[in-house]
C-alpha positions in Angstrom: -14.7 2.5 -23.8 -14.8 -0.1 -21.4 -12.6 0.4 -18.0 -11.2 -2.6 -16.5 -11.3 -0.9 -12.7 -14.8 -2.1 -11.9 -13.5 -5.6 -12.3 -11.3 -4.7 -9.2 -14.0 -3.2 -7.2 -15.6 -5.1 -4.5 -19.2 -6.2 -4.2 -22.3 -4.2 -3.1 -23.2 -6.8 -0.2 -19.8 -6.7 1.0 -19.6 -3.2 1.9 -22.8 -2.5 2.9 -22.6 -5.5 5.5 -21.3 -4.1 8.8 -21.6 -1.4 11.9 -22.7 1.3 9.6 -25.4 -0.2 7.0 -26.7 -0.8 10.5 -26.9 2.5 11.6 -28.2 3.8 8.7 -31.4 1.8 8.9 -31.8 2.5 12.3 -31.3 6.6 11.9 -34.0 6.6 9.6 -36.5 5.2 12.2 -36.1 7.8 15.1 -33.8 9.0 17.9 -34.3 5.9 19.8 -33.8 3.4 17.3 -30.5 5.6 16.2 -29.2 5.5 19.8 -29.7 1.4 19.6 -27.8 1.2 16.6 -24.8 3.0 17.5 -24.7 1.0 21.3 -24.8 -2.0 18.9 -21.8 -0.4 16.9 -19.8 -0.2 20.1 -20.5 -3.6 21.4 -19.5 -5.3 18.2 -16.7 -3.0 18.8 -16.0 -2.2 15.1 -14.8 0.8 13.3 -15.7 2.5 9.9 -14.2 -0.4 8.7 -13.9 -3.5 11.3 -11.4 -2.4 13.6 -11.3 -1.2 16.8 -13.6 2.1 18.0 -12.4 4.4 20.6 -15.0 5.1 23.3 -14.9 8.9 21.9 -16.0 8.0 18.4 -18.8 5.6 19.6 -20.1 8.7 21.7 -19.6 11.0 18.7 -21.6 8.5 16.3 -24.2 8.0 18.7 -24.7 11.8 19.4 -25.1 12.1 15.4 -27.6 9.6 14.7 -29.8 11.1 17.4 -29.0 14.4 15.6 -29.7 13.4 12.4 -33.0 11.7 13.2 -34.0 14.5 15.0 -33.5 17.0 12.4 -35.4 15.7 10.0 -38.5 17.1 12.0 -36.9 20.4 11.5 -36.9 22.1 8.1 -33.1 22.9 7.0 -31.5 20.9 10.0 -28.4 19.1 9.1 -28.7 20.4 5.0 -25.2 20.6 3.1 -24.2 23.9 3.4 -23.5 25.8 0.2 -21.1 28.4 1.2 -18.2 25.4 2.5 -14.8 26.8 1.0 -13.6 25.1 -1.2 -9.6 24.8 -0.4 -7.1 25.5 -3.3 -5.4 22.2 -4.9 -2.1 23.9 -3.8 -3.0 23.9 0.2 -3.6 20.1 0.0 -1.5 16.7 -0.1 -0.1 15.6 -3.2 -1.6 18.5 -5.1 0.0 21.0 -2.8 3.8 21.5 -2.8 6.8 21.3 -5.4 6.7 17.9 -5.5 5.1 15.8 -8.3 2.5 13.4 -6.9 3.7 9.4 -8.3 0.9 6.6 -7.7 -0.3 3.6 -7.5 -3.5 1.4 -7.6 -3.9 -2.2 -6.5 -0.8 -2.3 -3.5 0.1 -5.3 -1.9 -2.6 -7.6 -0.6 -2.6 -7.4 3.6 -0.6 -10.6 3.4 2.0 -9.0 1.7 1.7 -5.4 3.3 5.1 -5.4 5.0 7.5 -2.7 5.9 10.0 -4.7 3.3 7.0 -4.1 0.6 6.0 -0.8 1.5 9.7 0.0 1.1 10.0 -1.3 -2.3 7.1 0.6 -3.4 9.4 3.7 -1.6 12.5 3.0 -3.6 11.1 2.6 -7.0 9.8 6.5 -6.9 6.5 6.3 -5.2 4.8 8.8 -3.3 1.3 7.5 -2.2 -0.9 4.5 -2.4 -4.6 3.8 -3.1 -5.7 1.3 -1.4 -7.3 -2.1 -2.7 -6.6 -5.6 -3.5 -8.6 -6.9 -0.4 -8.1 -4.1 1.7 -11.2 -3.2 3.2 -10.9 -3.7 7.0 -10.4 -0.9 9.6 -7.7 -3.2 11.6 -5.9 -3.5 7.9 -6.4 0.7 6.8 -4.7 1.4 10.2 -1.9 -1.0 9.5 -1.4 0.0 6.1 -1.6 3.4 6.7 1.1 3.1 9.7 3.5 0.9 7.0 2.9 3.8 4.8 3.9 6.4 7.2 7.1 4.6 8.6 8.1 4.3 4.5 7.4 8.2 3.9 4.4 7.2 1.2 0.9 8.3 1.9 -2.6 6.8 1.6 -5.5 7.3 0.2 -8.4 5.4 1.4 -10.7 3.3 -0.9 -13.4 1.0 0.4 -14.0 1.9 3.7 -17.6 0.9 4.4 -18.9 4.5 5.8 -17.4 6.5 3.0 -18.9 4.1 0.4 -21.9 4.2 2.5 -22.0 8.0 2.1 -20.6 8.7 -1.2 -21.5 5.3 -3.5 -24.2 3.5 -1.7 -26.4 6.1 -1.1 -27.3 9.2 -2.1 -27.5 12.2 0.3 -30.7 13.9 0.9 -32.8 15.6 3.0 -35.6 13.1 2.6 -35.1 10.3 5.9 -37.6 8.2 4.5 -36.0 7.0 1.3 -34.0 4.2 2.0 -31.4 4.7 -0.8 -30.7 7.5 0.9 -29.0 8.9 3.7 -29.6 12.6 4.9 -26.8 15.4 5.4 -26.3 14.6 8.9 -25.9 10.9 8.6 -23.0 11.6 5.9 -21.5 13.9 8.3 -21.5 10.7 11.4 -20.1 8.1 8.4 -17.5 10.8 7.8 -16.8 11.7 11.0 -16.1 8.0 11.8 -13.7 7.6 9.2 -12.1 10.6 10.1 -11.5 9.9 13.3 -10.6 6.1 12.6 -7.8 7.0 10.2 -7.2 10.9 10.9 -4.3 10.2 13.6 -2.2 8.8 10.8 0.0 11.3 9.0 0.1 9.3 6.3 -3.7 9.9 5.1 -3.7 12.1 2.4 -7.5 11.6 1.9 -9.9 9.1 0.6 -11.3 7.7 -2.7 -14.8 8.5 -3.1 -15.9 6.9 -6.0 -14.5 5.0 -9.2 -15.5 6.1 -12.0 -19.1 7.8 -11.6 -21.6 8.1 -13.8 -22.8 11.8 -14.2 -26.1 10.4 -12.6 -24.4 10.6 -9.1 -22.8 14.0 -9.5 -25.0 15.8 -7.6 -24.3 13.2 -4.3 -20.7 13.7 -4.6 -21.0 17.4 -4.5 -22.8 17.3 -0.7 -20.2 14.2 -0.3 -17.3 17.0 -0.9 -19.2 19.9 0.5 -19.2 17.6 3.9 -15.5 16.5 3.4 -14.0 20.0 3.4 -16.4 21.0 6.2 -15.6 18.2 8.5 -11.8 17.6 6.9 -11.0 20.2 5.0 -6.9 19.4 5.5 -7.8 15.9 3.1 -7.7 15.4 -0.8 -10.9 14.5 -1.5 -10.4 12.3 -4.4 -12.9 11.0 -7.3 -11.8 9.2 -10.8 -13.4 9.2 -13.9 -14.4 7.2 -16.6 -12.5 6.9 -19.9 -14.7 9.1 -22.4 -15.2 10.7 -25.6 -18.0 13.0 -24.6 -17.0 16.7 -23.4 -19.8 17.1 -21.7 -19.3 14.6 -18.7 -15.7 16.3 -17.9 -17.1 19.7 -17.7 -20.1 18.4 -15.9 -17.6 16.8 -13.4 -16.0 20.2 -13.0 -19.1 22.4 -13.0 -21.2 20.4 -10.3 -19.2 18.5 -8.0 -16.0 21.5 -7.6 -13.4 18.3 -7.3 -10.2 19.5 -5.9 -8.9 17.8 -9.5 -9.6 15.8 -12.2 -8.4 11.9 -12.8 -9.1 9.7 -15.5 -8.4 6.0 -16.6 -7.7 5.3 -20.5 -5.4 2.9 -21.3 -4.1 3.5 -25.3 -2.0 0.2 -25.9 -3.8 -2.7 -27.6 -3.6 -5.7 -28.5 -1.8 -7.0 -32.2 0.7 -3.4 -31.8 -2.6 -1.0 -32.1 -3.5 2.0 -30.2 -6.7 3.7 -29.4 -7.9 6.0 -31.9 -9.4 8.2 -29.2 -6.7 8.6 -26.1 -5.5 11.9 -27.5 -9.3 13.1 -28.4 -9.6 12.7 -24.5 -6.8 13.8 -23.1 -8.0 16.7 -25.2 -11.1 17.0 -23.3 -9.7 16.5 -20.1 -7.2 19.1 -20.2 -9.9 21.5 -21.8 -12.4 20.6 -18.3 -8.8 21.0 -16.0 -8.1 24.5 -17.5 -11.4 25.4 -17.2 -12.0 24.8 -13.7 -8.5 25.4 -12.4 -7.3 22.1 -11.2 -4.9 19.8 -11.6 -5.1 17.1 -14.1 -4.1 13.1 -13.1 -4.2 9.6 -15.3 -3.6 6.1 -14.6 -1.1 4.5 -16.7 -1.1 1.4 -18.4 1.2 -1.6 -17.0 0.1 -4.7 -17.8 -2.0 -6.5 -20.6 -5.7 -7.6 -20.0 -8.8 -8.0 -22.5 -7.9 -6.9 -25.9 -4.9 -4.8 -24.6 -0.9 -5.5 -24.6 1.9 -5.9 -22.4 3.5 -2.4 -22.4 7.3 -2.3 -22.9 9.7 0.2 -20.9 9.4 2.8 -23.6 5.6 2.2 -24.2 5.1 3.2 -20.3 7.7 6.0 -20.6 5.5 7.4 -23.7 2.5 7.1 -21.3 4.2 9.1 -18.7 5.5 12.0 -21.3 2.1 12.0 -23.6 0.5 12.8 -20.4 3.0 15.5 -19.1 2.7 17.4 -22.3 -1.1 17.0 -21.8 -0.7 19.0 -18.7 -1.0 15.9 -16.3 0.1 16.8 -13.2 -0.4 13.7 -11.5 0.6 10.2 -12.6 -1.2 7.2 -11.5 -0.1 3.2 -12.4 -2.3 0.7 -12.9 -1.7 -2.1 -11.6 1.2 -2.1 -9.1 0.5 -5.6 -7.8 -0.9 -8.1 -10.0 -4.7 -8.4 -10.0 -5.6 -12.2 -9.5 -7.0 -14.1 -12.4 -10.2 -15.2 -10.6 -10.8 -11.7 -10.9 -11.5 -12.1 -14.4 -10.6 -9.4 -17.3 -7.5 -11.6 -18.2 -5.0 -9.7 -16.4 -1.4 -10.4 -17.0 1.6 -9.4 -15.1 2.3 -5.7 -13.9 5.1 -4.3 -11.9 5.1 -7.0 -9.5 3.5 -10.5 -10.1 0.3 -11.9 -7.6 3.4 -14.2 -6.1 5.3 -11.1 -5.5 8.1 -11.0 -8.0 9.6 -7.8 -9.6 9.0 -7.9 -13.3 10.9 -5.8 -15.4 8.2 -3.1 -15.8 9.4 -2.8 -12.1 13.0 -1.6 -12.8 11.4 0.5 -15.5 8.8 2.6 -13.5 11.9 2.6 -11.0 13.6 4.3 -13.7 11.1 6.8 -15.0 10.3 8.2 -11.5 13.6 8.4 -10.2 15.5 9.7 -12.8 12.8 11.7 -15.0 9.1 12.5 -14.0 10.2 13.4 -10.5 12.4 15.8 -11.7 10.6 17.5 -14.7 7.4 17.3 -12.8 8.8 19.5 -10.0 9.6 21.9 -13.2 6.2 21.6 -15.1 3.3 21.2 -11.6 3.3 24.7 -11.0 3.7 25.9 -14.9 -0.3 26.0 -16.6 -0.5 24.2 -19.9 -1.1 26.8 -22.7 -1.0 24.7 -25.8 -0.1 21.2 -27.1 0.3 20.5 -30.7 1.6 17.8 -33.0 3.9 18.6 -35.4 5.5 16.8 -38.5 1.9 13.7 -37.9 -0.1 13.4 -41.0 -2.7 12.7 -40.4 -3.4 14.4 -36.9 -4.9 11.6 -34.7 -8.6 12.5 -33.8 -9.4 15.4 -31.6 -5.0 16.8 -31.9 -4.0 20.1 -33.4 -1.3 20.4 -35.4 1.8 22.8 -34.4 1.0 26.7 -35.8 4.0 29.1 -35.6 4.6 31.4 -33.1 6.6 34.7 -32.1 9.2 32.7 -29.8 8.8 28.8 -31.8 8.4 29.8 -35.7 9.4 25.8 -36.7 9.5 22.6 -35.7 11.0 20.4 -38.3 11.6 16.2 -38.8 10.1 13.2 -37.4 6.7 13.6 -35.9 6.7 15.4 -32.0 4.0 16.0 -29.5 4.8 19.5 -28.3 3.5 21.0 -25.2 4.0 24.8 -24.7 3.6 26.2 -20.5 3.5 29.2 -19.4 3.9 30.7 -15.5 0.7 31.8 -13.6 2.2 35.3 -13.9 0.6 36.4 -16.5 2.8 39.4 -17.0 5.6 36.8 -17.6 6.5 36.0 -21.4 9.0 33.1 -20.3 7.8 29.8 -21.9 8.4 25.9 -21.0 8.5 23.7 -24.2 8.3 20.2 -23.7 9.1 17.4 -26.9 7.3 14.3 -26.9 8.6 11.5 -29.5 5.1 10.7 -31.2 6.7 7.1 -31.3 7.1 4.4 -28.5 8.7 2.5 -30.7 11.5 4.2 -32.8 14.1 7.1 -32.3 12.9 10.7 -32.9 15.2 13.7 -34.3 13.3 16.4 -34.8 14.6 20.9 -34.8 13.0 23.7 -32.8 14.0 26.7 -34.2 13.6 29.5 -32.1 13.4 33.7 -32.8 16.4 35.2 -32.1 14.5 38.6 -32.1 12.3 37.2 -29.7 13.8 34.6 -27.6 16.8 36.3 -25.4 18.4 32.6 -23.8 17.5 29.1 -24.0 17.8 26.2 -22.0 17.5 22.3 -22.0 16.6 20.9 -18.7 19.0 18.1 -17.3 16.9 15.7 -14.4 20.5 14.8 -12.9 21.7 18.1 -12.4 17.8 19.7 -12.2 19.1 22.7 -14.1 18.9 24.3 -17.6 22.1 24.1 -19.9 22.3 26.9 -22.0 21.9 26.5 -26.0 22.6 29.0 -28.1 18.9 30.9 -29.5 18.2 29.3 -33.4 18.0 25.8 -34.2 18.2 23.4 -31.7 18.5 19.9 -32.4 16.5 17.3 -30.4 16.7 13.5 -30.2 14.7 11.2 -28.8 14.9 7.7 -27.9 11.4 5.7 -28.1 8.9 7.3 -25.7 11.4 10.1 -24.5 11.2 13.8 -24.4 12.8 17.1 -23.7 11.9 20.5 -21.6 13.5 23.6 -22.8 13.1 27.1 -20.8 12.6 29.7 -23.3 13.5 33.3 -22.0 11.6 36.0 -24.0 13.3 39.0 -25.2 
């Protein structure tokens, strides 16, 4: 399935033009050469990504590419190291904490990156940024990230010219002659430059290290992660996936590079009312490569029409949201936020806010979701593990789904088709369940019955976002109705 990100990335020649191309080149000719190339660096005066470099960081790069050219007359010098701890998800931003991590790709252009828009983003139930849409200047990361701090959002960093140079550009070997490459300790001095270029903001919660990968460059990405967590291990290093049918490139993913979680781009709403036959046979996979390596599991949304894909109403971005959550998503992404421009190509309508900088009324509805619902049932659901999901009352199933099978505490579920996603705490001693109904439908109103044990279930609940508590509902049938899109959590409390 074709993704429409690349269309937003920016060129090769672009990045690799700058301070740190530079650098490179010269590291791979000798200590010398290295120590030229960084004294260049600091006359230009430019940072990992144009802006300004303290005289520390200059000394730090320059001691680095002397390092790095000199160890590669030394066996082992400067290798990845292949014992770096990998942090838990739950010690780092967004990932970490109660809270349920709300995003957004393609932000304001730096024209329009004001403390007015970063404020908006703020108010309609965002909690960090990826950067983009012409952002890919040190001077304009630093501003961004200060805009983003002074709202209470935080940052992650895509298309600064030394991670790119580290992570997409190159590879990372221990070979200093091949020029597609850069060794371990020349990854560590790009790092170490952004680091300290965008480290003092408290807004960074990490940086973007590649969009969408093939599995080719999984082996880079894993030193490129191994070197993060050595040098940063406080940052979300952060990676996105292709859309894909094939099992094997998730769990590859997962296996090699150790990613701190796993996000993916599919976006099911076509053009002429149709959906994409495969968005639940991926989710599927997804979840199955999250569970299996432990991690939390992210998507990007769909907000806006492009090539052979449809203008999402309200409910059709609410249904998004719930699919995903009884998926096991534990992260939401949008894409867009700000309009891409049409020069960019891919025919890209408008998403929550127009390239002029109006408020459409996909706006007002994401405003609506995350304030009022997926902040609120996320906090319930991001520390619960997904145990099953099931559709029940669909004939047929849509490719790669289950249908519901009885259980001890759920023996029915009864009516109009629901996607039904069953959590359980990580105390595995604990036989409490989370139930969460999905209307299948974005389109019309649900009413479906879960009918519970009473020999098994002791108390029930249904979860109210206003209140953030659990009315109790007497144990045996209870009914359920759904607008377009919506769902329900119930706490089931096991005999």
């Amino acid at each position: 399935m074709d993704s429409p990100h690349q269309t937003l990335a920016p060129s090769r020649r672009t990045l690799l033009i700058g301070a740190g191309a530079a650098a490179i080149a010269a590291a791979t000719t000798g200590p010398a050469a290295a120590t030229t190339a960084a004294g260049a660096a600091s006359a230009a005066g430019t940072t990992s990504g144009g802006g300004t470099m303290s005289a520390a960081i200059i000394a730090s790069a320059t001691t680095a590419g002397a390092t790095s050219a000199a160890g590669a007359t030394s066996a082992g010098v400067g290798a990845v190291p292949a014992d770096v701890v990998v942090p838990s998800p739950d010690e780092l931003p967004l990932t970490g904490g109660p809270d349920f991590p709300i995003g957004l790709f393609w932000p304001p252009h730096p024209y329009a990156s004001t403390p007015e828009r970063f404020a908006e983003i703020k108010n309609a139930g965002f909690d960090f940024v990826i950067s983009g849409n012409y952002a890919g200047d040190g001077n304009i990361f630093t501003y961004q990230l200060g805009l983003a701090r002074d709202a209470g959002l935080q940052m992650l960093i895509s298309d600064d010219i030394q991670i790119r140079n580290m992570s997409r550009w190159f590879s990372i070997s221990d070979t200093g002659t091949d020029f597609l490459s850069v060794t371990p300790a020349e990854a560590r001095e790009l790092y170490t430059r952004a680091r300290n270029a965008y480290g003092p903001y408290s807004s960074l919660a990490g940086f973007n290290f590649y969009d969408e990968p093939g599995a080719g460059w999984f082996g880079t990405l894993a030193k490129t992660l191994a070197i993060s967590r050595e040098l940063a291990p406080q940052l979300l290093p952060y990676i996105n996936l292709f859309p894909s049918n094939d099992p094997a490139y998730y769990r590859s993913f997962v296996d090699v590079v150790k990613p701190s979680l796993i996000s993916f781009d599919r976006y099911p709403l076509l053009s002429e009312d149709r959906e994409d036959g495969n968005y639940f046979h991926n989710w599927t996979i997804v979840r199955d490569a999250a569970l299996h390596g432990d991690i939390p599991s992210w998507v990007f949304i769909q907000t806006l029409a492009y090539n052979s894909h449809r203008e999402p109403t309200a409910a059709e971005l609410l249904w998004q949201v719930n699919i995903s959550l009884a998926y096991g998503a534990k992260g939401i992404q949008y894409f867009t936020y700000w309009t891409p421009e049409a020069a960019r190509g891919e025919g890209f309508g408008p998403a929550l806010i127009t390239v002029d900088g109006t408020r459409t009324s996909r706006y007002y509805a994401a405003k609506q979701i995350n304030t009022t619902w997926l902040h609120q049932v996320g906090r319930e659901l991001k520390p619960l593990i997904s145990e099953t999901v099931e559709h029940a009352n669909e004939t047929p199933l849509p490719n790669g789904t289950v249908g519901f099978t009885p259980t001890n505490l759920v023996p029915a579920i009864s009516g109009d088709p629901v996607v039904a996603g069953t959590f359980r705490p990580r105390d595995t001693t604990s036989t409490d369940r989370w139930l969460l109904i999905t209307n299948r439908s974005h389109t019309t109103r649900s009413r479906a019955v879960v009918s519970l044990n009473p020999q098994a279930v002791a108390t029930a609940g249904v979860f109210h976002p206003g209140r953030q508590t659990y009315t109790p509902h007497r144990v045996g049938q209870i009914p359920i109705s759904l607008a377009p899109g919506a769902a329900t959590l119930l706490k089931l409390t096991a005999q």
